[in-house]
N, C-alpha and C positions, 0 to 999 in steps of 0.2 A: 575228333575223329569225323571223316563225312559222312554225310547219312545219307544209305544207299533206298531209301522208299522210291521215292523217283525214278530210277536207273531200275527196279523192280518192276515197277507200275508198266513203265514200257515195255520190258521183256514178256511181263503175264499177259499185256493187249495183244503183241505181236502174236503170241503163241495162242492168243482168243481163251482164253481163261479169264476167269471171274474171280473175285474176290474172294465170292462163298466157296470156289473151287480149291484156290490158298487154303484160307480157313481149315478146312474140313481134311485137307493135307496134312496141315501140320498142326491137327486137333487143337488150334486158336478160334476163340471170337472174331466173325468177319468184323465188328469195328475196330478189335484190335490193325486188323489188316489196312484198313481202309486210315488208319490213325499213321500209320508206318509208312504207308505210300504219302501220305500229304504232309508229311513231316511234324508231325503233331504228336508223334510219341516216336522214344527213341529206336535207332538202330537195333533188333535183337541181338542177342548173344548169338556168335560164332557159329555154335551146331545148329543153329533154327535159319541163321542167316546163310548159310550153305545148303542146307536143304532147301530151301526157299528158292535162291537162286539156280541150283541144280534142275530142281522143279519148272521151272518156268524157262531155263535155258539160257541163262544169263550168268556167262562165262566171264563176260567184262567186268560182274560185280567182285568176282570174287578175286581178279586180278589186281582190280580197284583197291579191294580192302588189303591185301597183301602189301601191294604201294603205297598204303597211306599208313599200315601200323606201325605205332611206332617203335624205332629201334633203338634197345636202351643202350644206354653210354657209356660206356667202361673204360678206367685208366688201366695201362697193362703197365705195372710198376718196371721201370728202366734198372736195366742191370746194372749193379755197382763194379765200377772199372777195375 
């Protein structure tokens, strides 16, 4: 799955927020934060990772992670003639 820290990181500068700003958000450790942006710990879970996003205004992540999840594969058994 891609990991959206990066595509985060830029959204929170554009919008001039701070890490400890994150952080305190969404009641994590700023090194957690600082760890997610730099690719150094993984992707959070869904609900943190959309709040996150929402938070900072970063609509492309969340269209991103929609686009990359993946979609499972299913045989639709074929009707017997």
């Amino acid at each position: 799955m891609k990991h959206f820290g990066p595509d985060l990181r830029k959204a929170r500068t554009r919008k001039g927020l701070t890490q400890a700003d994150i952080a305190k958000h969404l009641n994590y450790d700023h090194s957690y934060i600082s760890k997610v942006e730099n690719s150094k710990a993984p992707s959070p879970d869904l609900d943190t990772l959309l709040k996150w996003a929402f938070y900072v205004g970063a609509k492309e992540v969340i269209v991103n992670y929609v686009i990359s999840y993946p979609v499972p594969t299913t045989t639709v058994p074929k009707k017997a003639a």
